[in-house]
OpenMM code with the backbone's topology and positions (N, CA, C; nanometers):
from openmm import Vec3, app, unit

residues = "UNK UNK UNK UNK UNK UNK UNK UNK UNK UNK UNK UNK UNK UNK UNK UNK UNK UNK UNK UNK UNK UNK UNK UNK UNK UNK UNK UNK UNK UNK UNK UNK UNK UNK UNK UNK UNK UNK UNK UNK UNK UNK UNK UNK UNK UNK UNK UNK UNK UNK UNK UNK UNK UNK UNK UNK UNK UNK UNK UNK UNK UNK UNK UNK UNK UNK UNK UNK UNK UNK UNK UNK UNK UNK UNK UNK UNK UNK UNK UNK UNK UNK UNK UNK UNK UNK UNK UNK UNK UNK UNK UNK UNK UNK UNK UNK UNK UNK UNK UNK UNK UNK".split()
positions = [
    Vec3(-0.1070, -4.7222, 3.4004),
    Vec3(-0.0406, -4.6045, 3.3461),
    Vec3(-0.0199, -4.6191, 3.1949),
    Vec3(-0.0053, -4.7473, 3.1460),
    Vec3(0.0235, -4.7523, 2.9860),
    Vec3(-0.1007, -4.7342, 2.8953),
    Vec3(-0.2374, -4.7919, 3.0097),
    Vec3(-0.3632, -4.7508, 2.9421),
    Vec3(-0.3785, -4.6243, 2.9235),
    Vec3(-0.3268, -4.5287, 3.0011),
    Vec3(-0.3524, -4.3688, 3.0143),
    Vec3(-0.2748, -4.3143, 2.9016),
    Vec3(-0.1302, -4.3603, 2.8700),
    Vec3(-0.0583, -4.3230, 2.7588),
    Vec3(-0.0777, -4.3485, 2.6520),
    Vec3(-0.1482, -4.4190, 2.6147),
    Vec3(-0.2305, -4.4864, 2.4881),
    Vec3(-0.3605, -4.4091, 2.5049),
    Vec3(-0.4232, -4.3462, 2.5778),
    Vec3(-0.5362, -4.2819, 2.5468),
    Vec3(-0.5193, -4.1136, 2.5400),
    Vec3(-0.4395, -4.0517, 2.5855),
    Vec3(-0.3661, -3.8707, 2.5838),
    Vec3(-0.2894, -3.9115, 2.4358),
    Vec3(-0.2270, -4.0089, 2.3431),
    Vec3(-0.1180, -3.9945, 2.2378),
    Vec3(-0.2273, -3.9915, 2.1087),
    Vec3(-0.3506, -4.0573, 2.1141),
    Vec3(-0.4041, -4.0750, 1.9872),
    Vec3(-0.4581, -3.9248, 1.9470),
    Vec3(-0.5073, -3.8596, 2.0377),
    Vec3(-0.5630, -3.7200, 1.9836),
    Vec3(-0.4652, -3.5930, 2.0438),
    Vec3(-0.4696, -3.4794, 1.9374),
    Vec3(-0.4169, -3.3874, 2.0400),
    Vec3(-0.5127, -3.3350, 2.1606),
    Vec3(-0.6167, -3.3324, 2.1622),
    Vec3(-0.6658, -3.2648, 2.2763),
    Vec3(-0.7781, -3.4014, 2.3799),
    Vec3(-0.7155, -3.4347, 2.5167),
    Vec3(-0.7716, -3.5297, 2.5400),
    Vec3(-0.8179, -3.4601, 2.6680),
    Vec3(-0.9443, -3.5080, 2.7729),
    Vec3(-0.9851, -3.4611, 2.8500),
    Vec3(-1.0424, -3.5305, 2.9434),
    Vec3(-1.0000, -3.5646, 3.0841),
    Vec3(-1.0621, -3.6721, 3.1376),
    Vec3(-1.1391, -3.5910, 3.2371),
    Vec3(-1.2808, -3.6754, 3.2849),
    Vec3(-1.3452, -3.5362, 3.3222),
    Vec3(-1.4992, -3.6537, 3.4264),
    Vec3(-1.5561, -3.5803, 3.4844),
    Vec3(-1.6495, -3.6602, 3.5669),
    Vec3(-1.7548, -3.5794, 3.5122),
    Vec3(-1.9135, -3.6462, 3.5136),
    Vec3(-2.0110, -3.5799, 3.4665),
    Vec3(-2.0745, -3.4752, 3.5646),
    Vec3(-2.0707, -3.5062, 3.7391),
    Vec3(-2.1269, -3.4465, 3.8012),
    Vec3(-2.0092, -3.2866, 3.8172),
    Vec3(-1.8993, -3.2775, 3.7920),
    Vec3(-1.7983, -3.1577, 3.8379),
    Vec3(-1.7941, -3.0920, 3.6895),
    Vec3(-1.8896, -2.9536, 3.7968),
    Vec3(-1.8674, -2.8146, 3.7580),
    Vec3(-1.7629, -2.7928, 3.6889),
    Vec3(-1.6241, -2.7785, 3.7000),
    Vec3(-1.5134, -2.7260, 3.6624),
    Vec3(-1.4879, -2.8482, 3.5582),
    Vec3(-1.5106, -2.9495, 3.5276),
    Vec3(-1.5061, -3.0433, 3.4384),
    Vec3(-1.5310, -3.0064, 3.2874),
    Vec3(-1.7083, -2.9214, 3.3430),
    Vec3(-1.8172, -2.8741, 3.2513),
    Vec3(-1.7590, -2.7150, 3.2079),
    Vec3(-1.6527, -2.6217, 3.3053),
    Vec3(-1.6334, -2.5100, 3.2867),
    Vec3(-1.5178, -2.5609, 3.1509),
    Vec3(-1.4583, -2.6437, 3.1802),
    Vec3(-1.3224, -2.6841, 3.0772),
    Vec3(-1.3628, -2.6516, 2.9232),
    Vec3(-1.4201, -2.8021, 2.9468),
    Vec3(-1.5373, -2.8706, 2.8155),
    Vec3(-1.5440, -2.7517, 2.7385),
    Vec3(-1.6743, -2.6412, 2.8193),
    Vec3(-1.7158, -2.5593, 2.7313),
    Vec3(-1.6176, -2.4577, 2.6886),
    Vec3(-1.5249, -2.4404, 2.7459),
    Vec3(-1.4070, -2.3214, 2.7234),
    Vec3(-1.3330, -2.3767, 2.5901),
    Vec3(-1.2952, -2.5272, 2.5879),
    Vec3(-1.2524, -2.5980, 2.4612),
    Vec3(-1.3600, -2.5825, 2.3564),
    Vec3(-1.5076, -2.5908, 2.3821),
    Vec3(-1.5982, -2.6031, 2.2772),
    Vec3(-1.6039, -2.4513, 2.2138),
    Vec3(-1.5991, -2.3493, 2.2756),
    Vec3(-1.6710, -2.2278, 2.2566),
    Vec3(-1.4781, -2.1388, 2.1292),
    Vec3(-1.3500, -2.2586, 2.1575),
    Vec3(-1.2270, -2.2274, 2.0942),
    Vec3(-1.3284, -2.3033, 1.9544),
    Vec3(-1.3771, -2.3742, 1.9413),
    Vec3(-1.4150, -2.4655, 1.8323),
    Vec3(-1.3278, -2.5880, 1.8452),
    Vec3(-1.2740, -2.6040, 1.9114),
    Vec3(-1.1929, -2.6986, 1.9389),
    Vec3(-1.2831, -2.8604, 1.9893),
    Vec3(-1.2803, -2.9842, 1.8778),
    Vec3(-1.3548, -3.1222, 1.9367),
    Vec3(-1.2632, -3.1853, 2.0252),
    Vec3(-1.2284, -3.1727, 2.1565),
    Vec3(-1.1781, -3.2666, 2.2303),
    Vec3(-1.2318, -3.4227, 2.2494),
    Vec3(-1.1220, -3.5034, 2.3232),
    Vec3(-1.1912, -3.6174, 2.3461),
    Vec3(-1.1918, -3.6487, 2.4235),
    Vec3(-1.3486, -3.6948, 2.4992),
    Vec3(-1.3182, -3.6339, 2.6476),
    Vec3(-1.3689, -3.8248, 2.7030),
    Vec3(-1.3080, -3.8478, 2.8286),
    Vec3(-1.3531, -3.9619, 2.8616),
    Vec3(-1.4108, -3.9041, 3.0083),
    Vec3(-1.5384, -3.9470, 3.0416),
    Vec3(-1.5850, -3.9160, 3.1257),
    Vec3(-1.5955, -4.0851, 3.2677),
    Vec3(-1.4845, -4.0293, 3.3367),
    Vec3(-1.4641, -4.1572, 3.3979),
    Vec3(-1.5222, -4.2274, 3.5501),
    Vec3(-1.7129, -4.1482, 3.5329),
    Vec3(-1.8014, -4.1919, 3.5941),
    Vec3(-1.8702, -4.2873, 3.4952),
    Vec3(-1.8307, -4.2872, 3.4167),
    Vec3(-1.9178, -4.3661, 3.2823),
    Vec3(-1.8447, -4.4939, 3.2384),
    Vec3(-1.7142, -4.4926, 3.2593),
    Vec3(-1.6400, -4.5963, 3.2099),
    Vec3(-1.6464, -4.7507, 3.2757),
    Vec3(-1.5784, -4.8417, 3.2678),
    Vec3(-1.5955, -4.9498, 3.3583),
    Vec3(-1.4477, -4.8637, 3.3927),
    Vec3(-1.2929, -4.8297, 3.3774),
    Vec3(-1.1887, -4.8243, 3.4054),
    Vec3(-1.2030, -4.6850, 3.4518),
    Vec3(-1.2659, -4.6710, 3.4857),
    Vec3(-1.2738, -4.5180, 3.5334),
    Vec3(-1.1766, -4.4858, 3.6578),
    Vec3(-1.1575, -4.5540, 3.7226),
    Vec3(-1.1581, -4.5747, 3.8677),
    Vec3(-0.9647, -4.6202, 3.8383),
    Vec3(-0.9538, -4.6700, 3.7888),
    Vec3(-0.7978, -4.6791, 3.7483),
    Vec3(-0.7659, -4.5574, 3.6618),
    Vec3(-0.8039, -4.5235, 3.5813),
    Vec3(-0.7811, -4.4239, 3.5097),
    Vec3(-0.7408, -4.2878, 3.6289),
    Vec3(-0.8015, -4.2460, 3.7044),
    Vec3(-0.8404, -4.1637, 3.8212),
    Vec3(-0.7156, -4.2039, 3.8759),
    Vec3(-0.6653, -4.2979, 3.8979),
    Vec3(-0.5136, -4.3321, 3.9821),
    Vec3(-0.4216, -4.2911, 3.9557),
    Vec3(-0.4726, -4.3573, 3.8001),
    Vec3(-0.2926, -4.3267, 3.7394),
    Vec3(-0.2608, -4.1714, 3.7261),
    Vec3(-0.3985, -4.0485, 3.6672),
    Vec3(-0.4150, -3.9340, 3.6828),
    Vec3(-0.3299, -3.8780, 3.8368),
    Vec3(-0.4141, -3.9356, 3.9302),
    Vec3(-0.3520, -3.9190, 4.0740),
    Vec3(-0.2050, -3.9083, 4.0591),
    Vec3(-0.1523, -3.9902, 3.9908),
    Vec3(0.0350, -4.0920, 4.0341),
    Vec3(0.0805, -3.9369, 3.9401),
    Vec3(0.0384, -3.8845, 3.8368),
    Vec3(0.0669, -3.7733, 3.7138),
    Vec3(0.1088, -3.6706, 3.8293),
    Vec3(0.0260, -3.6104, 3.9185),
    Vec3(0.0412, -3.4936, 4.0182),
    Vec3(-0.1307, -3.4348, 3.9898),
    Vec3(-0.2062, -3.4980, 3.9247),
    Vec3(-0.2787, -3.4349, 3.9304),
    Vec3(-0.4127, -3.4097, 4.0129),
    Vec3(-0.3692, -3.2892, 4.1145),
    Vec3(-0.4596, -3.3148, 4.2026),
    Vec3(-0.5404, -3.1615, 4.2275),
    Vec3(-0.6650, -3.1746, 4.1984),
    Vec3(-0.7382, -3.2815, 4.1991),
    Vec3(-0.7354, -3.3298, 4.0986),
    Vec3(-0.7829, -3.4361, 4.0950),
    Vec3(-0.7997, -3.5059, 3.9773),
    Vec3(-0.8797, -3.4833, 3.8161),
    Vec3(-0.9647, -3.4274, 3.8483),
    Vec3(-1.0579, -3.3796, 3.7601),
    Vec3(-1.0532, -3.2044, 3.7538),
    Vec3(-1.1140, -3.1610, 3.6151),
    Vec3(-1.0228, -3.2624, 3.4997),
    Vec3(-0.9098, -3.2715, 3.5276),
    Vec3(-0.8632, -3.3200, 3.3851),
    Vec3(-0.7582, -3.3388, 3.3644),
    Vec3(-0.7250, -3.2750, 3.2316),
    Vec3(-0.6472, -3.2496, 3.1779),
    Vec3(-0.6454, -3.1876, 3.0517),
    Vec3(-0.5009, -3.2281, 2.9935),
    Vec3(-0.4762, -3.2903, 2.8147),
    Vec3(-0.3633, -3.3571, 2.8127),
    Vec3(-0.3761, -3.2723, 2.6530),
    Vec3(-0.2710, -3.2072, 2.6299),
    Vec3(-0.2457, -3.1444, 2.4808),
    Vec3(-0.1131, -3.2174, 2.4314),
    Vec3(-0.1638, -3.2374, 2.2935),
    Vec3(-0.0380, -3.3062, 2.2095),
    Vec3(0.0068, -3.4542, 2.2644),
    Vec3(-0.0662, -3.5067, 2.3427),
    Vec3(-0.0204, -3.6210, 2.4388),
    Vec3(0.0709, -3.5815, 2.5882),
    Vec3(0.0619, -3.4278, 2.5972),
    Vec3(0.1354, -3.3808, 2.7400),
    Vec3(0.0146, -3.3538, 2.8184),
    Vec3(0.0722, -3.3706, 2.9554),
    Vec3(-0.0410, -3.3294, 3.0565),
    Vec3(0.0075, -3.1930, 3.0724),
    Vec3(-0.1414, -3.1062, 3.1208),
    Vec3(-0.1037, -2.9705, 3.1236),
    Vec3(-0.1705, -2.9484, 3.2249),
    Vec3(-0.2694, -3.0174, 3.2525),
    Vec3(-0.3538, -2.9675, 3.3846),
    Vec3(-0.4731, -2.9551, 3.4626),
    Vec3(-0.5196, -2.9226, 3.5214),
    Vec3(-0.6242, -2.9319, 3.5389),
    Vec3(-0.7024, -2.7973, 3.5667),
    Vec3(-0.8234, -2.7520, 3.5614),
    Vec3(-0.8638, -2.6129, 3.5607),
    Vec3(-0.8116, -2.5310, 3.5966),
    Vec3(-0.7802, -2.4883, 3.6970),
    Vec3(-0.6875, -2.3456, 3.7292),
    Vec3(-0.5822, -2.3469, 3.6167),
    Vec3(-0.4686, -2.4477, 3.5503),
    Vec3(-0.3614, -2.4330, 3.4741),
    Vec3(-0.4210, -2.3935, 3.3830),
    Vec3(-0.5479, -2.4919, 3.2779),
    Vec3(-0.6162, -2.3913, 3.1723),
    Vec3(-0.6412, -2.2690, 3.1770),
    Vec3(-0.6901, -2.2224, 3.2960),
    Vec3(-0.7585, -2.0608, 3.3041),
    Vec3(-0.5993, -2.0547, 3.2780),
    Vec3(-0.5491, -2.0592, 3.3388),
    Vec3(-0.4264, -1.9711, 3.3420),
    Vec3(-0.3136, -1.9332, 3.2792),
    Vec3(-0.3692, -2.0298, 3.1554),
    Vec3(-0.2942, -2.0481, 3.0003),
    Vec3(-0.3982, -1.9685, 2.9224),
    Vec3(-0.5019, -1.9579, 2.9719),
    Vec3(-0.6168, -1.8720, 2.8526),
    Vec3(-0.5647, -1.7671, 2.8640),
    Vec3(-0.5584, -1.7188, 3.0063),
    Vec3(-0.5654, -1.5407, 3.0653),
    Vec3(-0.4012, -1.5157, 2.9865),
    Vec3(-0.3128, -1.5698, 2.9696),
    Vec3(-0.1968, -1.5408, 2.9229),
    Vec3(-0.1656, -1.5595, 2.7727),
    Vec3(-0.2944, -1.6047, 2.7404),
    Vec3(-0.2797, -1.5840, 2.5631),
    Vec3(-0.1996, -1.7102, 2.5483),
    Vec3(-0.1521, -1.8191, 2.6293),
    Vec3(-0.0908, -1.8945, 2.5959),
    Vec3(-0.1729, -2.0344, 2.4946),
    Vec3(-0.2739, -2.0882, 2.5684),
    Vec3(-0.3463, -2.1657, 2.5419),
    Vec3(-0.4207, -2.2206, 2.3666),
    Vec3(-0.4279, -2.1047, 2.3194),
    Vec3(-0.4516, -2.1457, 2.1656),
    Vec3(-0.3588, -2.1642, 2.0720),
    Vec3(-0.2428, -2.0939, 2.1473),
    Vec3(-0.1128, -2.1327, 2.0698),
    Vec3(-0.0437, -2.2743, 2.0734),
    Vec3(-0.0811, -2.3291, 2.1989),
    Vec3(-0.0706, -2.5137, 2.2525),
    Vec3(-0.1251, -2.5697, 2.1417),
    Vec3(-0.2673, -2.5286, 2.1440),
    Vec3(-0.3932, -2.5996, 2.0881),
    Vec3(-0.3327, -2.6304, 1.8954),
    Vec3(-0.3079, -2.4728, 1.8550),
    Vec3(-0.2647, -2.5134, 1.7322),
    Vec3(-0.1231, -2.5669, 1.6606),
    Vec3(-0.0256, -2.5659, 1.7281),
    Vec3(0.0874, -2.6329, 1.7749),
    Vec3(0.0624, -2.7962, 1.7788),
    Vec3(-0.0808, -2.8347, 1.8588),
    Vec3(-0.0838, -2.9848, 1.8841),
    Vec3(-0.1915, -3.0406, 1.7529),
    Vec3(-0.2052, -2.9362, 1.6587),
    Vec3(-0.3368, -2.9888, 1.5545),
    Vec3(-0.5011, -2.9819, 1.6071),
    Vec3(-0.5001, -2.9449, 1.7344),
    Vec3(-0.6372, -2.9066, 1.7846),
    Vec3(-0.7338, -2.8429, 1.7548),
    Vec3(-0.6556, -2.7198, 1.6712),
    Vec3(-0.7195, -2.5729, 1.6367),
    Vec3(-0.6313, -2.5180, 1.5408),
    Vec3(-0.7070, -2.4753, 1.4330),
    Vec3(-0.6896, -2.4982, 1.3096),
    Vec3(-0.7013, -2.3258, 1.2256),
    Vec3(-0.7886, -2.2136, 1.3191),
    Vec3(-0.7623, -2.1005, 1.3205),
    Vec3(-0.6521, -2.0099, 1.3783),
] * unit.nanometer
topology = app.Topology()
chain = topology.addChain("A")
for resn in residues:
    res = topology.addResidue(resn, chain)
    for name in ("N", "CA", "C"):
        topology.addAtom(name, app.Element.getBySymbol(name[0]), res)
């Protein structure tokens, strides 16, 4: 869990995410297309992947993937994004946490 808090505090927009899930890839591009560079750890790729995924688990976040962490807070995982976009909430997070800059 302290590895996970040390990796959501260094950037505002952090993203933990698997290469094969769809909704991983729906995130990603929804952050890319804000102009927004997240940093995304893709934790089929990692050696700690697999702990990382736990401690995510122990957060509430289920499912697990993504994951999505603004300003160093967890916010969610796909459905919570959509559901911060559709409410106009979401870019206001973004520039609030230094993410997004328009």
């Amino acid at each position: 869990m302290e590895r996970l808090n040390k990796l959501v505090t260094k950037k505002p927009l952090v993203i933990f995410s698997m290469t094969t899930c769809c909704m991983s890839h729906t995130i990603k591009s929804l952050f890319y297309d804000f102009g927004v560079n997240p940093t995304i750890y893709e934790l089929d790729e990692i050696a700690n992947g697999r702990e990382i995924e736990q401690a995510l688990s122990m957060l509430g976040c289920n499912p697990t993937m993504p994951a999505v962490f603004i300003g160093g807070e967890f916010v969610g995982g796909a459905n919570e994004i959509m559901s911060l976009h559709l409410k106009r909430s979401l870019k206001p997070m973004l520039k609030n946490a230094g993410a997004l800059w328009v």
